[in-house]
C-alpha positions in Angstrom: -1.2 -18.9 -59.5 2.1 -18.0 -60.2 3.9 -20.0 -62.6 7.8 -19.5 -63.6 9.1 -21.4 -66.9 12.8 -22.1 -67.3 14.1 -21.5 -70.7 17.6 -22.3 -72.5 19.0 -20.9 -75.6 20.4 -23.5 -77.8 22.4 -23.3 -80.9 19.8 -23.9 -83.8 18.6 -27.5 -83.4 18.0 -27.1 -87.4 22.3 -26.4 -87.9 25.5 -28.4 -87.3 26.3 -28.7 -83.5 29.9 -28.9 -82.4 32.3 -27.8 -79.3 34.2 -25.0 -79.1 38.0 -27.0 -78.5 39.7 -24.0 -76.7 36.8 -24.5 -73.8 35.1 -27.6 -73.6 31.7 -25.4 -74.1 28.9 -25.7 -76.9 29.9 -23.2 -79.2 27.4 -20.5 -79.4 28.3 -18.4 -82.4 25.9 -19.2 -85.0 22.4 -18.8 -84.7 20.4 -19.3 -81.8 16.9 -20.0 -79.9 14.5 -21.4 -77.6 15.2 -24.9 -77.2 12.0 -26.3 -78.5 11.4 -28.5 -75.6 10.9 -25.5 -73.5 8.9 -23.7 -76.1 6.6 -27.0 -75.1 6.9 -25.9 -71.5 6.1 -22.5 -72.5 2.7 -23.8 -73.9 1.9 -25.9 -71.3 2.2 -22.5 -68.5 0.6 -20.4 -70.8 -2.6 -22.8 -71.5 -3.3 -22.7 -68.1 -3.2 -19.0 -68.2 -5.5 -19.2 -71.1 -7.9 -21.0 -68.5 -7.1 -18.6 -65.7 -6.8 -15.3 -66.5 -5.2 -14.0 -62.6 -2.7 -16.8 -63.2 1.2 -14.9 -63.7 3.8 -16.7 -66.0 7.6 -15.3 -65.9 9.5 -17.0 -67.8 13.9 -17.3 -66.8 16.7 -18.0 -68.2 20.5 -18.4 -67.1 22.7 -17.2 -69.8 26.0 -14.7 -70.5 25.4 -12.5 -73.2 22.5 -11.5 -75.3 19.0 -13.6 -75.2 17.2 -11.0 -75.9 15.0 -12.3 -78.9 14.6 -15.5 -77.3 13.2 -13.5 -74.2 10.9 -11.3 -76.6 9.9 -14.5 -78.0 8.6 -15.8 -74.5 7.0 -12.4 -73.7 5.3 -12.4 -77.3 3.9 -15.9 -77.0 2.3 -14.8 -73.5 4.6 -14.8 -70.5 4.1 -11.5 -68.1 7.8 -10.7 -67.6 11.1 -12.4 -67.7 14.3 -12.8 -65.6 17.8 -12.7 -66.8 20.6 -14.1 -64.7 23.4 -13.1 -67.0 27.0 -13.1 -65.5 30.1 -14.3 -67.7 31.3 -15.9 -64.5 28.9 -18.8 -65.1 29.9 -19.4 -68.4 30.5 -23.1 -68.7 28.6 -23.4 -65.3 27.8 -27.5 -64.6 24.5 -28.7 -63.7 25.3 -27.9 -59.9 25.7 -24.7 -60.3 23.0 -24.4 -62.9 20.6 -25.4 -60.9 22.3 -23.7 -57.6 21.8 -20.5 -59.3 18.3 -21.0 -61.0 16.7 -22.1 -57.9 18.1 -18.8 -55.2 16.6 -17.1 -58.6 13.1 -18.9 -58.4 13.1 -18.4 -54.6 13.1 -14.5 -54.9 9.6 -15.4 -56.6 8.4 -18.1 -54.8 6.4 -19.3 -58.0 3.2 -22.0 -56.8 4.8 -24.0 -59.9 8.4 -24.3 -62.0 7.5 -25.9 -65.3 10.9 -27.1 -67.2 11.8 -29.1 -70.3 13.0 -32.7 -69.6 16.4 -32.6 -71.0 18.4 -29.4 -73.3 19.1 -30.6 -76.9 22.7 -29.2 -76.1 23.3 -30.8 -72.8 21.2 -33.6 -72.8 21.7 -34.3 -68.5 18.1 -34.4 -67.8 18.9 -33.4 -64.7 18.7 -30.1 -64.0 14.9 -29.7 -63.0 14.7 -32.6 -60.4 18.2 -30.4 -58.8 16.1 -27.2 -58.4 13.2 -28.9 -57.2 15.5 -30.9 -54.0 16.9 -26.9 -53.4 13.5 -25.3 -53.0 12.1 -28.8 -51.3 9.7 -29.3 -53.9 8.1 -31.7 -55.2 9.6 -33.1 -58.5 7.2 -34.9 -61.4 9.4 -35.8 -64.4 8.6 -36.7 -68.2 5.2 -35.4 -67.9 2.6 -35.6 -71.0 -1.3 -34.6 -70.3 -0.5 -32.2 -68.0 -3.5 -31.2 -65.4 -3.0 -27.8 -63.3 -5.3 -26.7 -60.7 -5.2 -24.0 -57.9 -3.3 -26.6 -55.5 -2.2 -29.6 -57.5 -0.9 -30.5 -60.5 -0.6 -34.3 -62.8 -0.1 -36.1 -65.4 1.2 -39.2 -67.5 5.0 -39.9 -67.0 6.1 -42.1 -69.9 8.7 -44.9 -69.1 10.2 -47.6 -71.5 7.8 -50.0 -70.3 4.5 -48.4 -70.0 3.0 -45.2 -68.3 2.6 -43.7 -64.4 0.1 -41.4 -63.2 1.9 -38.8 -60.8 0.6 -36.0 -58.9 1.2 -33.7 -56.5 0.5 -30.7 -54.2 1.8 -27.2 -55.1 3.9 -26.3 -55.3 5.5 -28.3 -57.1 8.3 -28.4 -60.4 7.8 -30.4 -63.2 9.5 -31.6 -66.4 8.1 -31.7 -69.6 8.3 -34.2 -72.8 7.8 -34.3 -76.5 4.1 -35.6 -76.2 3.2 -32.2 -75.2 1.6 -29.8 -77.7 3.9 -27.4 -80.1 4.3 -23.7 -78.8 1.9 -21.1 -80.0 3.4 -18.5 -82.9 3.2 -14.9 -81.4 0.2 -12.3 -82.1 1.3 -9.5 -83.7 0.0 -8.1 -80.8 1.8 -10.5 -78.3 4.8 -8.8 -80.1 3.8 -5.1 -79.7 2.9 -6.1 -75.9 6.3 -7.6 -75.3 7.9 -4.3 -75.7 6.7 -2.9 -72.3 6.7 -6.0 -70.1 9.7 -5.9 -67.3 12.4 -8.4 -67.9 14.7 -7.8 -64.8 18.5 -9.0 -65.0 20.5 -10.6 -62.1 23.8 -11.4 -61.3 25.0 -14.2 -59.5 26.5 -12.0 -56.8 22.7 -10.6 -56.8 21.4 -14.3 -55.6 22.1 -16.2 -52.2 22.5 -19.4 -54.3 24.4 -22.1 -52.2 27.1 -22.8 -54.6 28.1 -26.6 -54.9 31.1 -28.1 -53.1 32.2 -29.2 -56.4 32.2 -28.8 -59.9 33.0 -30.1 -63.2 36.0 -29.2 -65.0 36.3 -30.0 -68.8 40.6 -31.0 -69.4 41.1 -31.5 -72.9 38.6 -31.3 -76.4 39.4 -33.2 -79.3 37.3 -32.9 -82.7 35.4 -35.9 -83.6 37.0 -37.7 -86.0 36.0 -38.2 -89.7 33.7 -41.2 -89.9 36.1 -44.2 -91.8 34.6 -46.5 -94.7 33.2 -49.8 -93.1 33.6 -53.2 -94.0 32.0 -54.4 -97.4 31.5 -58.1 -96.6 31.0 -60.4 -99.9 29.5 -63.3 -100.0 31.7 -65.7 -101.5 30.1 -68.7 -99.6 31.7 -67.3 -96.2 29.6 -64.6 -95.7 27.9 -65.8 -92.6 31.4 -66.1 -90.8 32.7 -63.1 -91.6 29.8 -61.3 -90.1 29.7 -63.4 -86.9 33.6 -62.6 -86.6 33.1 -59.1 -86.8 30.3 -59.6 -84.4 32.2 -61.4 -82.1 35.7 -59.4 -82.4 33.0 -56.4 -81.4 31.7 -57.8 -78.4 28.3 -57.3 -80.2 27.3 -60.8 -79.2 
C-alpha cells in the first residue's frame, strides 16, 4: 500500500490572519505550520501504517520557500519521505493550477491512495482534492469521518447538514478528510532523530508534465477590511419592537 498525504502550510491558525494588499495573497510572514486538518490526514495514513507495517506513506506539499519544519514534522510523526514542489512561479497559484500541479506530482508515484484535508484554514475552497482526483481519474470520497482502509478499498461516514452517507470505493482512490477524525500523534523523540535521514525530494514545476489550466484566477485590487463601526443601541421607550422590525426590514433580514 502506498499512501501519499497532501499537506499545506498555513499561517498559525492560533495568530491574526490578513492579506498581503500589494498581492492579493495570504501573507505568510509570521509564523507558520501544518494546517491541522491535514495533521488529521496525516493520522489517518499513518494509522493504517501502524496496522500494516509494508504500507509507504509520503507525505507532499506545494509551496515557494522554506517548509522545511513543517516537512520534518510529517517525517517525525511517521511519513517515509516527502516531496517538495517548490517553484516561486506558482506563488499565488489558483485551485487549477494547484491541483494541476499536485496531481502530475502524485502521478510520478502512482500512490494506491491520496488522503487530503477537506478544506485549508487559509483558503477555505474545499475543492482542491475532488480536482486531483478527476486528473488522475480517481475515485473521489469527500468529508470522510471513520475512515476504513484495506488492501483494495477504502470507506467511511461522509457528514452532510442533514444526516450521514456511507461511501466506499475501490483503490485507488483520493479522499478528504474532516474534523471528526482523531488529532495527529506528537513526534517520538525518535521519529525526530529518524526524520533526519529520510529523502525528501524537491520538484519544479518545469520538472512535472502537469496540464496547466486554460484559465486562471487573477486577484485586481486588495482593500483592508474595515474597522468594525458601533451598532445600533435600541431603547425601549415603548417602540422598541418597531425599531427592531425596521431595521429588520431595511436589512432584508426578513
Amino acid at each position: 500500500m502506498k499512501i501519499v498525504v497532501l499537506m499545506k502550510q498555513v499561517p498559525d491558525t492560533w495568530g491574526e490572519r490578513k492579506l498581503d494588499t500589494s498581492t492579493g495573497w495570504v501573507d505568510r510572514g509570521g509564523d507558520n505550520v501544518i494546517d491541522e486538518i491535514n495533521e488529521r490526514a496525516l493520522e489517518v495514513a499513518l494509522s493504517y501504517k501502524d496496522s500494516d507495517k509494508s504500507a509507504e506513506v509520503i507525505v507532499m506539499t506545494m509551496a515557494p520557500g522554506d517548509v522545511s519544519e513543517s516537512i520534518k514534522k510529517a517525517l517525525a510523526m511517521g511519513c517515509d519521505s516527502a516531496v517538495h514542489i517548490n517553484d516561486a512561479a506558482l506563488a499565488g497559484a489558483d485551485a487549477g493550477l494547484t491541483a494541476a500541479t499536485l496531481a502530475a506530482a502524485i502521478k510520478e508515484i502512482s500512490p494506491d491512495l491520496v488522503v487530503a484535508g477537506n478544506e485549508s484554514t487559509d483558503g477555505r475552497g474545499g475543492i482542491v482534492p475532488s480536482m486531483i482526483a478527476e486528473h488522475l481519474g480517481f475515485a473521489h470520497l469527500g468529508m470522510l469521518g471513520s475512515i476504513e482502509i484495506s488492501g483494495s478499498s477504502v470507506s467511511g461516514t461522509r457528514l452532510l447538514e442533514d444526516g450521514t452517507q456511507q461511501v466506499h470505493a475501490e483503490l485507488p482512490a483520493v479522499i478528504s478528510v474532516n474534523e471528526s477524525n482523531p488529532d495527529a500523534r506528537f513526534p517520538s523523540f525518535k521519529g525526530i532523530m529518524g526524520a533526519k535521514k529520510k529523502p525528501v525530494a524537491t520538484k519544479t514545476a518545469g520538472d512535472l508534465a502537469a496540464a496547466v489550466p486554460a484559465g486562471s484566477t487573477t486577484v485586481l485590487t486588495t482593500t483592508v477590511r474595515p474597522a468594525r463601526e458601533a451598532g445600533i443601541k435600541v431603547i425601549d421607550d415603548g417602540t422598541a419592537a418597531q425599531q427592531l422590525a425596521d431595521f429588520l426590514v431595511s436589512n432584508r433580514l426578513i
